[in-house]
Backbone atoms as SQL, in Angstrom:
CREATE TABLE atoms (id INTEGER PRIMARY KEY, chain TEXT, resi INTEGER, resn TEXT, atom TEXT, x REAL, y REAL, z REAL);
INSERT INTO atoms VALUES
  (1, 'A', 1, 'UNK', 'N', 137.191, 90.045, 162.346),
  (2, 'A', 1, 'UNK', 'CA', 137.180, 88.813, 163.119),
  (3, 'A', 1, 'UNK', 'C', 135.832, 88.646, 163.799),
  (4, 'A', 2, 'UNK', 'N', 135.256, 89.643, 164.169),
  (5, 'A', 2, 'UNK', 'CA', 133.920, 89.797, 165.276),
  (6, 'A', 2, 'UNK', 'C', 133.051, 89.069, 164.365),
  (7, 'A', 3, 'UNK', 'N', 133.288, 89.881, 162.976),
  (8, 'A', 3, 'UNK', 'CA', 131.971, 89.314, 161.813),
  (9, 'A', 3, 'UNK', 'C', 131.800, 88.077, 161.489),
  (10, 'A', 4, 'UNK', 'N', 132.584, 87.622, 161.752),
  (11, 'A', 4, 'UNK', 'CA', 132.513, 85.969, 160.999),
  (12, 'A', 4, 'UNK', 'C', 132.235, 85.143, 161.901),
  (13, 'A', 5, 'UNK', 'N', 133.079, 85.266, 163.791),
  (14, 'A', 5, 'UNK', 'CA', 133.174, 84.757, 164.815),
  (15, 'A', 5, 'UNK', 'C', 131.693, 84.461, 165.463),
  (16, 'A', 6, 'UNK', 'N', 131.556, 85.565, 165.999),
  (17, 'A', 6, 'UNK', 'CA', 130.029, 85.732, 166.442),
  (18, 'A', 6, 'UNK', 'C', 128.818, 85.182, 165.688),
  (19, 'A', 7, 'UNK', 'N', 128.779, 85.833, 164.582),
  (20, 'A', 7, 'UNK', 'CA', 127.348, 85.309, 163.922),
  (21, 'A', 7, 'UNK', 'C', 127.528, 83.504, 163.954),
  (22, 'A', 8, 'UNK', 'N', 128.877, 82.984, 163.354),
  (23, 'A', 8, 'UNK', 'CA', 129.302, 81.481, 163.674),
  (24, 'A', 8, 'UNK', 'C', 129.084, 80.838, 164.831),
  (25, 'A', 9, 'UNK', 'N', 129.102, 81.393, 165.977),
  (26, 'A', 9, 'UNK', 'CA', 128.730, 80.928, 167.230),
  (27, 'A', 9, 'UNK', 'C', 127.659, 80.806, 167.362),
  (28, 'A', 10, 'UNK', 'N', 126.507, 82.319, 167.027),
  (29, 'A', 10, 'UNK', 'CA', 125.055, 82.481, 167.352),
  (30, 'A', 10, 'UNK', 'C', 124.491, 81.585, 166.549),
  (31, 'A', 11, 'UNK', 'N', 125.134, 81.261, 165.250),
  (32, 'A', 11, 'UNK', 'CA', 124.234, 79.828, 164.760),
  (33, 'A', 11, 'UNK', 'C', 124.113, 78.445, 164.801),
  (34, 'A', 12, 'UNK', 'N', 125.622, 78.320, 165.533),
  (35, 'A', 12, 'UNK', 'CA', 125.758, 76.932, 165.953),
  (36, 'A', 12, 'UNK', 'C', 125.341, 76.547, 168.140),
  (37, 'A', 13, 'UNK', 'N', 126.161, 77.807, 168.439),
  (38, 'A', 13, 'UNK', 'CA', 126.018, 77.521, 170.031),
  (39, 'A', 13, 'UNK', 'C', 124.450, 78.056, 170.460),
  (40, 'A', 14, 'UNK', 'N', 123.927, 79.034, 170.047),
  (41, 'A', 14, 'UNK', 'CA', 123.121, 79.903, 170.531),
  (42, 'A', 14, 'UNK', 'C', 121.699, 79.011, 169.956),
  (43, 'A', 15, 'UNK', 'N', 121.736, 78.796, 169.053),
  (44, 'A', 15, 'UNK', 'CA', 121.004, 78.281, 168.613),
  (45, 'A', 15, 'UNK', 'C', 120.596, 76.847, 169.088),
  (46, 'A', 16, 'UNK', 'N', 121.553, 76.164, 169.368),
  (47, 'A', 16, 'UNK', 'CA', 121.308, 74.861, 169.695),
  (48, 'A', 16, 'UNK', 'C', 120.903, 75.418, 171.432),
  (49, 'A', 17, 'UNK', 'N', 121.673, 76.268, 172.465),
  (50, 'A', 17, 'UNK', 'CA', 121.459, 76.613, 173.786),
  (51, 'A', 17, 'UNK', 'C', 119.608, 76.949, 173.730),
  (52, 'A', 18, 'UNK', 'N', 119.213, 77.743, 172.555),
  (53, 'A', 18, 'UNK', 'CA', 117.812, 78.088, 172.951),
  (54, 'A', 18, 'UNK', 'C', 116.901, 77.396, 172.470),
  (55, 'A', 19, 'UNK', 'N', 117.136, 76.269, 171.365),
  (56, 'A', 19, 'UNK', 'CA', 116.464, 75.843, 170.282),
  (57, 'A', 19, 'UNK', 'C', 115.573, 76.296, 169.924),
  (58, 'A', 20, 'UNK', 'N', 115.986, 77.083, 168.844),
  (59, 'A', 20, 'UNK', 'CA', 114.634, 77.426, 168.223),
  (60, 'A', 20, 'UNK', 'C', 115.368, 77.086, 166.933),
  (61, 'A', 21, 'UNK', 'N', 113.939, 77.095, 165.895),
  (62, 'A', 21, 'UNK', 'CA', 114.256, 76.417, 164.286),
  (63, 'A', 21, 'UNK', 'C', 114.557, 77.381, 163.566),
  (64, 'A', 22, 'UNK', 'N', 115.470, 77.534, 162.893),
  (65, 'A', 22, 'UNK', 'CA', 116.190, 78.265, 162.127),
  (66, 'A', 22, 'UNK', 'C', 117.147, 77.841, 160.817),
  (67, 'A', 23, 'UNK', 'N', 116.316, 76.855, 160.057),
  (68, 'A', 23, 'UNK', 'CA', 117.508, 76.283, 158.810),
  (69, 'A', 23, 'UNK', 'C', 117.902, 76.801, 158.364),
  (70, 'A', 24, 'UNK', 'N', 118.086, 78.188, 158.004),
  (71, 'A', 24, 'UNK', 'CA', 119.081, 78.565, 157.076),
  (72, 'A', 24, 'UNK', 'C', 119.697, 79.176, 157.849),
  (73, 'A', 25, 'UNK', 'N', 119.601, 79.501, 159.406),
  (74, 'A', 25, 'UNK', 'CA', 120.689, 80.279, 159.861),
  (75, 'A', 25, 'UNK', 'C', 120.490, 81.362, 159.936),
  (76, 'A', 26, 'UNK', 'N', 119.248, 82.654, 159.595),
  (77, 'A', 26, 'UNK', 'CA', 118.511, 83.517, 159.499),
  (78, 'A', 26, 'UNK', 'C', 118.940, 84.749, 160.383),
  (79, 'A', 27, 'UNK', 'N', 118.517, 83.782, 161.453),
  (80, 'A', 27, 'UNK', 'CA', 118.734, 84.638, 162.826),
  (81, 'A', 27, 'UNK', 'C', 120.136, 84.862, 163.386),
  (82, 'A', 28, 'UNK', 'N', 120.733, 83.774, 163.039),
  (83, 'A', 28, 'UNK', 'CA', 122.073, 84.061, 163.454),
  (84, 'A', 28, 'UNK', 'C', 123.131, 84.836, 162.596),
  (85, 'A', 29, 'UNK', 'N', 122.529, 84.653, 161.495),
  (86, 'A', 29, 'UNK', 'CA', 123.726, 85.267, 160.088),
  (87, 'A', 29, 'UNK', 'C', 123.169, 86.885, 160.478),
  (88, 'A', 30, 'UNK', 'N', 122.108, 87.211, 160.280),
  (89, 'A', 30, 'UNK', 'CA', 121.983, 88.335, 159.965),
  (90, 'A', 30, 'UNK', 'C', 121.368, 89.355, 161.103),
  (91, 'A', 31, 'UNK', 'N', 120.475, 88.993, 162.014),
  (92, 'A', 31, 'UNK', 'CA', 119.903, 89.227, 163.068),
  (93, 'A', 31, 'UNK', 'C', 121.167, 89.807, 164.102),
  (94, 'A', 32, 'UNK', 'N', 121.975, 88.650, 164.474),
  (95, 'A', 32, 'UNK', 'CA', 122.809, 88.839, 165.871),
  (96, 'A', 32, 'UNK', 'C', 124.508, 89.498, 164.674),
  (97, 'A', 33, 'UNK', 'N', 124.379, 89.160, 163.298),
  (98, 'A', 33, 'UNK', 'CA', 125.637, 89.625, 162.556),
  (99, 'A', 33, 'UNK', 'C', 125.458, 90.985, 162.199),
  (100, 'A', 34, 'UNK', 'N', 124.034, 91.157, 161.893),
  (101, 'A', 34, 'UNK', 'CA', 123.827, 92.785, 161.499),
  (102, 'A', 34, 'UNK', 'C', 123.680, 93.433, 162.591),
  (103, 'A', 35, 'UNK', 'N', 123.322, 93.166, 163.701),
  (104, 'A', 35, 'UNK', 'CA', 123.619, 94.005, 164.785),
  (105, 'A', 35, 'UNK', 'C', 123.889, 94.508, 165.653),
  (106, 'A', 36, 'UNK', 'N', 125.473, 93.251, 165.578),
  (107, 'A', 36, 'UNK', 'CA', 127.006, 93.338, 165.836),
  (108, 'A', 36, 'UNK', 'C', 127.578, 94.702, 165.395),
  (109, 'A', 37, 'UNK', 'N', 127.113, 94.048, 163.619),
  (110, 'A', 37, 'UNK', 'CA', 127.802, 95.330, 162.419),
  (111, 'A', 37, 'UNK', 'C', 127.489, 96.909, 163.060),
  (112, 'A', 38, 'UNK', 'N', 126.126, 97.139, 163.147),
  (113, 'A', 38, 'UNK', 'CA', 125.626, 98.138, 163.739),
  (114, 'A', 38, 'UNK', 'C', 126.019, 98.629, 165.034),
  (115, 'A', 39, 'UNK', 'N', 126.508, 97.977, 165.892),
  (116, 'A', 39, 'UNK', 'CA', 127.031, 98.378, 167.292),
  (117, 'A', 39, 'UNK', 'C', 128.554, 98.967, 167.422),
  (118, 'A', 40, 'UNK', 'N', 129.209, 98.099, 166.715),
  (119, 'A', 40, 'UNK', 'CA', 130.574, 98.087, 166.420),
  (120, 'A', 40, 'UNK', 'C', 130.949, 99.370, 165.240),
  (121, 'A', 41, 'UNK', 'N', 129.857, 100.234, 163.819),
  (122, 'A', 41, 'UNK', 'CA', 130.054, 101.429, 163.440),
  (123, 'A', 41, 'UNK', 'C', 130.341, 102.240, 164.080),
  (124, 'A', 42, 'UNK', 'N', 129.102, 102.439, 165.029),
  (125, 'A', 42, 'UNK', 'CA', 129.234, 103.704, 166.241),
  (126, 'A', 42, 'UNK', 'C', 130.278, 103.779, 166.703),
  (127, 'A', 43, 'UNK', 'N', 131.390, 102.823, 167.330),
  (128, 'A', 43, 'UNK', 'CA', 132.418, 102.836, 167.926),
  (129, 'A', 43, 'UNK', 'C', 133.259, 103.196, 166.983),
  (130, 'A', 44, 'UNK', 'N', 133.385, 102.721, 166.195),
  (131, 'A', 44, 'UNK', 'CA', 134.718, 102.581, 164.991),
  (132, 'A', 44, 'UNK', 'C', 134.551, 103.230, 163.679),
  (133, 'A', 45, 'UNK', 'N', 133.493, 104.072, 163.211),
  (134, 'A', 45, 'UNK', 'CA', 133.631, 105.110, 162.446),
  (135, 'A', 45, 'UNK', 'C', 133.978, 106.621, 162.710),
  (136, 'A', 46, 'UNK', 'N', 134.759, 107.107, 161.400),
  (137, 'A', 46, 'UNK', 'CA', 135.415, 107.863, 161.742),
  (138, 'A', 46, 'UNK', 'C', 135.453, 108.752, 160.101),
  (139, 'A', 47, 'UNK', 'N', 135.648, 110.433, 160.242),
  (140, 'A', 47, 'UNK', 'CA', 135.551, 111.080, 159.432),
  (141, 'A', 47, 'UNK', 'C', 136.704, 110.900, 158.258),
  (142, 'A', 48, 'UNK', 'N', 137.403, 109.965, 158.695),
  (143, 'A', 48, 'UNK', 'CA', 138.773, 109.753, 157.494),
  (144, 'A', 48, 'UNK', 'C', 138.362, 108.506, 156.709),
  (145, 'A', 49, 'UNK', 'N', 137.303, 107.618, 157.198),
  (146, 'A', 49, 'UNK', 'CA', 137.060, 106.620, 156.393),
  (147, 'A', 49, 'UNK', 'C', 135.369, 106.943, 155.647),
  (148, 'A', 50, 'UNK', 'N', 134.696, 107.859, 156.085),
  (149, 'A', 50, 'UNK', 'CA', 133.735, 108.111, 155.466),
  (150, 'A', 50, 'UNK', 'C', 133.679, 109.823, 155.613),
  (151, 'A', 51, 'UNK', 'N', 133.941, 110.365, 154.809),
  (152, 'A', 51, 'UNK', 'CA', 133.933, 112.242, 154.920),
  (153, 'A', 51, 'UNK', 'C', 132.623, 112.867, 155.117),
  (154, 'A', 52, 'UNK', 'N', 131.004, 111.987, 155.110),
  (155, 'A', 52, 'UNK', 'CA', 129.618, 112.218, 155.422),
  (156, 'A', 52, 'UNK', 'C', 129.938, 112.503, 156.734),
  (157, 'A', 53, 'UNK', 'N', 130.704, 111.662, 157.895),
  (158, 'A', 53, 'UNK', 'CA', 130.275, 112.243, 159.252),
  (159, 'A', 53, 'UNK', 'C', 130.928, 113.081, 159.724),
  (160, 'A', 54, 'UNK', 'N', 132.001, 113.961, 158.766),
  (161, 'A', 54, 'UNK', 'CA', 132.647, 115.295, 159.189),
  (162, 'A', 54, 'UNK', 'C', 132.057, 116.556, 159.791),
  (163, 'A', 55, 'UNK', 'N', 130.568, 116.656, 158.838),
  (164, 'A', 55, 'UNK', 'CA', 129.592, 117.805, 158.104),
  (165, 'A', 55, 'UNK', 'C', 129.193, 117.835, 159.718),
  (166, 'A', 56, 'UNK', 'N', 127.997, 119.085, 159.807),
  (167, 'A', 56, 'UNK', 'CA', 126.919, 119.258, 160.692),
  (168, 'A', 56, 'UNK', 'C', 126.161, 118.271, 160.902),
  (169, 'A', 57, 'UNK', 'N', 125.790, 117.429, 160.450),
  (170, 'A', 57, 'UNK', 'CA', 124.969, 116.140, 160.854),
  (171, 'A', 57, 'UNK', 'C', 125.693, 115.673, 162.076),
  (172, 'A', 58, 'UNK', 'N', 126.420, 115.078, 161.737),
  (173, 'A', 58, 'UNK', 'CA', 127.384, 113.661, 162.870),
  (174, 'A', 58, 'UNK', 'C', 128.500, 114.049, 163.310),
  (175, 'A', 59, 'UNK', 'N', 129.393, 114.969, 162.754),
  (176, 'A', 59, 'UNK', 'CA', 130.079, 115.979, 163.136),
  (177, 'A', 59, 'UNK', 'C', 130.386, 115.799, 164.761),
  (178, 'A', 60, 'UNK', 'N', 129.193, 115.880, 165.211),
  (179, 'A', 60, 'UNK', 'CA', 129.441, 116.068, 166.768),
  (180, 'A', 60, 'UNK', 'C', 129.334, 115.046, 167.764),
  (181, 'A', 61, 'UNK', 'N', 128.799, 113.973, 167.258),
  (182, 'A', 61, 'UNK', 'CA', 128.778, 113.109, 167.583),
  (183, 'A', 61, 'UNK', 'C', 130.109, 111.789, 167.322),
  (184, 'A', 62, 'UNK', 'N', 130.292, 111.582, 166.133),
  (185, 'A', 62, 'UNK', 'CA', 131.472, 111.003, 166.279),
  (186, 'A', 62, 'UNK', 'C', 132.636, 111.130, 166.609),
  (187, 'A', 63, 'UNK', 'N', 132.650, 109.622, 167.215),
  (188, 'A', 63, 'UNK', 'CA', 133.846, 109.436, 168.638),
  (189, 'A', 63, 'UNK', 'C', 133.423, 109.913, 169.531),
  (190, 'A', 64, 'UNK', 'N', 131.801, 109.721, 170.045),
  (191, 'A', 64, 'UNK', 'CA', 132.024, 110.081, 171.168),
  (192, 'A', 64, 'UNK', 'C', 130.529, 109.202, 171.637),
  (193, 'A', 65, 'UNK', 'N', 129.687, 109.828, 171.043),
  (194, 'A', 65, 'UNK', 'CA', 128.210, 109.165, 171.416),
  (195, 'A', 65, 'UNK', 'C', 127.540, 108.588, 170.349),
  (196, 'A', 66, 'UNK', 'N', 128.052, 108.454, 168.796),
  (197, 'A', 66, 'UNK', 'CA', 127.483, 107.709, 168.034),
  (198, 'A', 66, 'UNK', 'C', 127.024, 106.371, 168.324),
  (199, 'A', 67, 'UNK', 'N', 127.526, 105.696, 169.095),
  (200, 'A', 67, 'UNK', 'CA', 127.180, 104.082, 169.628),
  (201, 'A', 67, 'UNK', 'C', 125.339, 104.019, 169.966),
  (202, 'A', 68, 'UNK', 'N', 125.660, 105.605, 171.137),
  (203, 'A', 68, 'UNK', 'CA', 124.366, 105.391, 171.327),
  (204, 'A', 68, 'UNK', 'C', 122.999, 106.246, 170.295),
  (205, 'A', 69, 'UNK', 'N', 123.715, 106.730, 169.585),
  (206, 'A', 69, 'UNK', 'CA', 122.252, 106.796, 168.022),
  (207, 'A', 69, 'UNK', 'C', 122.435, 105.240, 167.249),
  (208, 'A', 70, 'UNK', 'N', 123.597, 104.585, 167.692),
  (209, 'A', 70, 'UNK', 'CA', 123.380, 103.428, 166.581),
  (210, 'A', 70, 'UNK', 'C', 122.418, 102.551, 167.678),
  (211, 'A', 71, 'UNK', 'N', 122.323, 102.226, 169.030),
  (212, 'A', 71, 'UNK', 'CA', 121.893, 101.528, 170.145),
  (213, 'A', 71, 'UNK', 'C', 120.217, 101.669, 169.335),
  (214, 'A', 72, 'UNK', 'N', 119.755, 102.905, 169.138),
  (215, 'A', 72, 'UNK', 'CA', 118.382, 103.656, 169.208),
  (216, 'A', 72, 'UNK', 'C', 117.980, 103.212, 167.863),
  (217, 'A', 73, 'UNK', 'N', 119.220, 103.195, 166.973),
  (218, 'A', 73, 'UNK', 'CA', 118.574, 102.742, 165.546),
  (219, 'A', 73, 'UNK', 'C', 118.341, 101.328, 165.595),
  (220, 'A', 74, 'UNK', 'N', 119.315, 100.681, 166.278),
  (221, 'A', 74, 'UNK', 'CA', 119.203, 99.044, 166.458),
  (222, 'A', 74, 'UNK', 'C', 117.812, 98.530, 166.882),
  (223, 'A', 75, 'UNK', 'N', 117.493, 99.614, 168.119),
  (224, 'A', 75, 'UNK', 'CA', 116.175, 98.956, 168.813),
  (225, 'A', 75, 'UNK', 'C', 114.855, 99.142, 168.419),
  (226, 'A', 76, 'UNK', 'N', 115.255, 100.541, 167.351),
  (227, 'A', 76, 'UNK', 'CA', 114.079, 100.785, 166.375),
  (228, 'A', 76, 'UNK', 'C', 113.866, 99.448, 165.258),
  (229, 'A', 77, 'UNK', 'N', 114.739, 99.383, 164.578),
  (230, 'A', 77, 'UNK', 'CA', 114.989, 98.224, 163.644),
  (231, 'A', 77, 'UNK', 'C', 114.523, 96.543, 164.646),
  (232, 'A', 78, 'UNK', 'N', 114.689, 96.560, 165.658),
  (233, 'A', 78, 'UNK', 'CA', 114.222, 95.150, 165.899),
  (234, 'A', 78, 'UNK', 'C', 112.791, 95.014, 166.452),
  (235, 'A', 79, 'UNK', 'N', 112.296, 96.677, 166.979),
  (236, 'A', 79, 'UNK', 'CA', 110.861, 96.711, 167.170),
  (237, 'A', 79, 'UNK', 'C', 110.349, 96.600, 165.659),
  (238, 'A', 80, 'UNK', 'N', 110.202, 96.768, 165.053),
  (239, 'A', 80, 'UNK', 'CA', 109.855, 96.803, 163.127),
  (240, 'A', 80, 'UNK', 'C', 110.388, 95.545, 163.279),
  (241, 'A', 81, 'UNK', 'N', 110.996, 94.861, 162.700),
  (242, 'A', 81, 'UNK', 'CA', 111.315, 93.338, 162.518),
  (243, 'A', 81, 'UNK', 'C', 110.270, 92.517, 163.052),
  (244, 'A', 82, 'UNK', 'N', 110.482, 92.738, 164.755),
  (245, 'A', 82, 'UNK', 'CA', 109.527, 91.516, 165.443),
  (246, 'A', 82, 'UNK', 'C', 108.151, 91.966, 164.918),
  (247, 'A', 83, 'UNK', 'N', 107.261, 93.685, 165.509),
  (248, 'A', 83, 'UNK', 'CA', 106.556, 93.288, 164.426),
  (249, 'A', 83, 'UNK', 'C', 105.769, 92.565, 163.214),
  (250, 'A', 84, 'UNK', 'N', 106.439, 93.332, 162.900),
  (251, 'A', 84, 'UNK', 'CA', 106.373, 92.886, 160.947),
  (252, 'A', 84, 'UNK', 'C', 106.289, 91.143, 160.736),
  (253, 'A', 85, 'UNK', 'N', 107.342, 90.498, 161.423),
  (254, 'A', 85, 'UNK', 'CA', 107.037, 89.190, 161.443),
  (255, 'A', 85, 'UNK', 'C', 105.680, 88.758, 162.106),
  (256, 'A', 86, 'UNK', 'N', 105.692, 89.550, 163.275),
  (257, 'A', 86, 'UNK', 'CA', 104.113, 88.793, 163.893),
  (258, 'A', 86, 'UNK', 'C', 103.187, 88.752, 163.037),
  (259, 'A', 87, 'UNK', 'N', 102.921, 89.935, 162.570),
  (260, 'A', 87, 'UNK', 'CA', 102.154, 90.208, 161.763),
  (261, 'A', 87, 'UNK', 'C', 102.028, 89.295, 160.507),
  (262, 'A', 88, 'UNK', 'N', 103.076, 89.135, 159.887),
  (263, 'A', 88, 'UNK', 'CA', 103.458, 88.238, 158.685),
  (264, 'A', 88, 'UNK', 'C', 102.788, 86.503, 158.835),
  (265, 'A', 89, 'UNK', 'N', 103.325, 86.360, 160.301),
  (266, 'A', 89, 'UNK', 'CA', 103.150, 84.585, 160.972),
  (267, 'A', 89, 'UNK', 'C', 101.909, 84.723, 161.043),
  (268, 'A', 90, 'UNK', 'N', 100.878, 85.565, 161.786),
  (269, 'A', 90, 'UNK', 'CA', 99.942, 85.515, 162.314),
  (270, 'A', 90, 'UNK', 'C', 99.126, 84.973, 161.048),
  (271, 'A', 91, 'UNK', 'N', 99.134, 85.948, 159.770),
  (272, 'A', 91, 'UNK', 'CA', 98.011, 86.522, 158.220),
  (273, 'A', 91, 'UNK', 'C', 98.647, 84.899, 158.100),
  (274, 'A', 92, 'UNK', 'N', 99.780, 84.742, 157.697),
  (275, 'A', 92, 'UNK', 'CA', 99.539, 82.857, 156.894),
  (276, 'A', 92, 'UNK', 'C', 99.071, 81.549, 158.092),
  (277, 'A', 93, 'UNK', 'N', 99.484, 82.020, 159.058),
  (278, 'A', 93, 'UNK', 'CA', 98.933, 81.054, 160.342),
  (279, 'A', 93, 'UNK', 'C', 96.982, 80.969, 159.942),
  (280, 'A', 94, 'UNK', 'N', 96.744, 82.164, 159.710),
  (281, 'A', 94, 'UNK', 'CA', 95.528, 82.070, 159.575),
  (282, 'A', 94, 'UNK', 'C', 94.596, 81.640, 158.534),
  (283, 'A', 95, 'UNK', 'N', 95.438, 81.795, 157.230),
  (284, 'A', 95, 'UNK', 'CA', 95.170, 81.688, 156.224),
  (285, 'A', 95, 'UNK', 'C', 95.634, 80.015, 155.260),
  (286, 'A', 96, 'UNK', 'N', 96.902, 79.462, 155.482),
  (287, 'A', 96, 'UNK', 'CA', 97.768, 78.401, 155.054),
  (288, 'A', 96, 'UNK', 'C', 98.213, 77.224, 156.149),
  (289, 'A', 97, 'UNK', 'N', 98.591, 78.272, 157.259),
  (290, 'A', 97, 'UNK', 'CA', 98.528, 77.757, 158.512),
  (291, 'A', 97, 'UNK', 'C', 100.588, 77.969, 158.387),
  (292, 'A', 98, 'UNK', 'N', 101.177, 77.855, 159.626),
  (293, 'A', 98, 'UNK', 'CA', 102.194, 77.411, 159.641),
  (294, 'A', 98, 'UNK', 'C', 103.344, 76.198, 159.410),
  (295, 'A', 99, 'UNK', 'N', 102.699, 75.508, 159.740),
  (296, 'A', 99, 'UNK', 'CA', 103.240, 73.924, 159.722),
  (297, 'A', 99, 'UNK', 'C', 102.886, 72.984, 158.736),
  (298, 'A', 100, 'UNK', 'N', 103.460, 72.254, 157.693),
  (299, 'A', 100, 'UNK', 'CA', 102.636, 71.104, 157.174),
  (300, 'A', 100, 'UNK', 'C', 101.993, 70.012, 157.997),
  (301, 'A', 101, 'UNK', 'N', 101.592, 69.456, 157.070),
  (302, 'A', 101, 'UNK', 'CA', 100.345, 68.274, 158.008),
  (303, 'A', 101, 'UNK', 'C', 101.788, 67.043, 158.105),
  (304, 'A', 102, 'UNK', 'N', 100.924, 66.297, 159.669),
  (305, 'A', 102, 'UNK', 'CA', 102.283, 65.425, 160.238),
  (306, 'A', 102, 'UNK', 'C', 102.349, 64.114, 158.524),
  (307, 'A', 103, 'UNK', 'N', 101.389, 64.250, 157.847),
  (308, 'A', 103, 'UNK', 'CA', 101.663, 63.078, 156.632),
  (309, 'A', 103, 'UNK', 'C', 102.784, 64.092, 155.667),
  (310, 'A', 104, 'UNK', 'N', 102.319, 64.987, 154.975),
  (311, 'A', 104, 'UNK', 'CA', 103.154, 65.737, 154.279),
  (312, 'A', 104, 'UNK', 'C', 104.569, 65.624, 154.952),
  (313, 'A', 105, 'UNK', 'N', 104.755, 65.945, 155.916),
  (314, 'A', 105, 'UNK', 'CA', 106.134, 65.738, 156.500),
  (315, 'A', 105, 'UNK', 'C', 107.027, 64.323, 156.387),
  (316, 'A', 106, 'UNK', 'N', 106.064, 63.288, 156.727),
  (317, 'A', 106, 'UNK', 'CA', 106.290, 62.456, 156.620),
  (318, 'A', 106, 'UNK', 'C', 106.748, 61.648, 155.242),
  (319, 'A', 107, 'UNK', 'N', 105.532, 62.097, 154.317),
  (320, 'A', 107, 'UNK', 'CA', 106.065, 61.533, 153.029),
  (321, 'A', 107, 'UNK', 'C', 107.641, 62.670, 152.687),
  (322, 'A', 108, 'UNK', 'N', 107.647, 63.578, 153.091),
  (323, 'A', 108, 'UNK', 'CA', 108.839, 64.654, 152.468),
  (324, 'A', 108, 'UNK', 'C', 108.230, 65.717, 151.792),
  (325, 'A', 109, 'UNK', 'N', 108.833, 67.138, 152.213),
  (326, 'A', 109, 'UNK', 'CA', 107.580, 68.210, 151.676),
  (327, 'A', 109, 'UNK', 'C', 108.514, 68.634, 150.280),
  (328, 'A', 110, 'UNK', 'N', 110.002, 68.191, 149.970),
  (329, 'A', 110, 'UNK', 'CA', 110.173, 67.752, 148.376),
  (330, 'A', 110, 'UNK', 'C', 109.077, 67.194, 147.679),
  (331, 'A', 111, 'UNK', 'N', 108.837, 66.390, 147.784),
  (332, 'A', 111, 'UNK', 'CA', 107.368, 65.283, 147.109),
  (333, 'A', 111, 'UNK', 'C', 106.358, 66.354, 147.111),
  (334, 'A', 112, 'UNK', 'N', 105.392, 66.644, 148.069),
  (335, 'A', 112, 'UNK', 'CA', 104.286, 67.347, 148.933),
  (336, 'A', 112, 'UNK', 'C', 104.262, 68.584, 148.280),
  (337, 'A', 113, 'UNK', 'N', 105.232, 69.366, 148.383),
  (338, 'A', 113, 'UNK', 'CA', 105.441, 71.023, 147.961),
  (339, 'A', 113, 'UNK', 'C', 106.065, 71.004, 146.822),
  (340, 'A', 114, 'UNK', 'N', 106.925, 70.315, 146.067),
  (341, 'A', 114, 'UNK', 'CA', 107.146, 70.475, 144.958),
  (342, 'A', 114, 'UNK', 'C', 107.410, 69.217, 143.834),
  (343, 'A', 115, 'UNK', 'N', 106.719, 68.359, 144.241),
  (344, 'A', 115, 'UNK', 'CA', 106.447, 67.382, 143.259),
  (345, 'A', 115, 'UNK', 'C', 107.595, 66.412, 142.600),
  (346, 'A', 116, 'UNK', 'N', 108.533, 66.797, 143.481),
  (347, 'A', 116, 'UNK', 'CA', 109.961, 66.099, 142.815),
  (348, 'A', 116, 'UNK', 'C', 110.730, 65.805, 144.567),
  (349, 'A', 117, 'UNK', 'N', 111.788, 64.233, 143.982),
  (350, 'A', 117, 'UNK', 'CA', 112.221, 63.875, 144.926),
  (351, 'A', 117, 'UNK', 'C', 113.461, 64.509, 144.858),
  (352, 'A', 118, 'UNK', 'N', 114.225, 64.968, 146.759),
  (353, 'A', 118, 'UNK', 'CA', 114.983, 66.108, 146.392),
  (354, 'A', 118, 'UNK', 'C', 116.279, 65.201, 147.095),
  (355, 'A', 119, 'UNK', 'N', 116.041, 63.637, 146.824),
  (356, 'A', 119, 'UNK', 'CA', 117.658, 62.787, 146.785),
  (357, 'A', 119, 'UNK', 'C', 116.608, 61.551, 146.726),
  (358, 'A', 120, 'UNK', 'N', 117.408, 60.735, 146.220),
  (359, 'A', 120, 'UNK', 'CA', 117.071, 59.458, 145.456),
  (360, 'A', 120, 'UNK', 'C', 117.878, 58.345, 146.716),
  (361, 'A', 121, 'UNK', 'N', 117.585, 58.190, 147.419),
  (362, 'A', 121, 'UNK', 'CA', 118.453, 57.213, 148.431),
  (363, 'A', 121, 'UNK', 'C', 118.155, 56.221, 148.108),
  (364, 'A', 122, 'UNK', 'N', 117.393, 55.465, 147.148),
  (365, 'A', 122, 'UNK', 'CA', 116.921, 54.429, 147.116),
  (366, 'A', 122, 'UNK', 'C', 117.508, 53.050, 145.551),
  (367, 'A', 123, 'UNK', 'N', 118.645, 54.080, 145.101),
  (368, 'A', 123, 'UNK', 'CA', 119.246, 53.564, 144.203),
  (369, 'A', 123, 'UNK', 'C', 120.636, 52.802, 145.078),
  (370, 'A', 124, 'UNK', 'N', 120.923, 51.439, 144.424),
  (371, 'A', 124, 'UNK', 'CA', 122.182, 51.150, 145.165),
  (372, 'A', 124, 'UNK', 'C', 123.645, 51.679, 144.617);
């Protein structure tokens, strides 16, 4: 229920509360859904549904403090993410730029970026 609920909210409520641009839903599907998923293992795995965390590894940890190695993996994983994106935005910001030009937009970046109209509204 969490999985479907939440990420559904973070892309419709959360999204519209902070506005930021997000068309496909990016951030909310997978960002705030994957690391739901990730918060909610720690709590709710267990050596009868996966026999890996029986052994000496995790052994000692599950059911009890796994939440918080998943907390540490989470915050590792979103330092790398943000990152990696800066980095990513910055090299085409610099290079392509971010944004199309306000005409490209205007004519439709269907037309602009790929040379074809991507709905015909103009038939009756």
């Amino acid at each position: 229920v969490l999985a479907g609920v939440v990420p559904f909210f973070a892309s419709t409520k959360l999204k519209h509360a902070l506005g930021y641009d997000d068309a496909l839903d990016t951030f909310g599907v997978h960002a705030v859904g994957g690391t739901l998923g990730a918060l909610v293992t720690g709590f709710l795995a267990t050596p009868e549904a996966n026999a890996n965390l029986g052994g000496d590894n995790l052994g000692a940890i599950v059911g009890k403090t796994l939440w918080l190695e998943q907390l540490k993996a989470m915050g590792l994983t979103l330092v790398l993410s943000i990152a990696a994106t800066a980095v990513i935005a910055y090299a085409i910001k610099a290079t392509i730029g971010l944004r199309p030009s306000a005409e490209d937009e205007e004519s439709g970046l269907d037309v602009t970026d790929h040379g074809e109209r991507g709905y015909h509204l103009d038939h009756a």
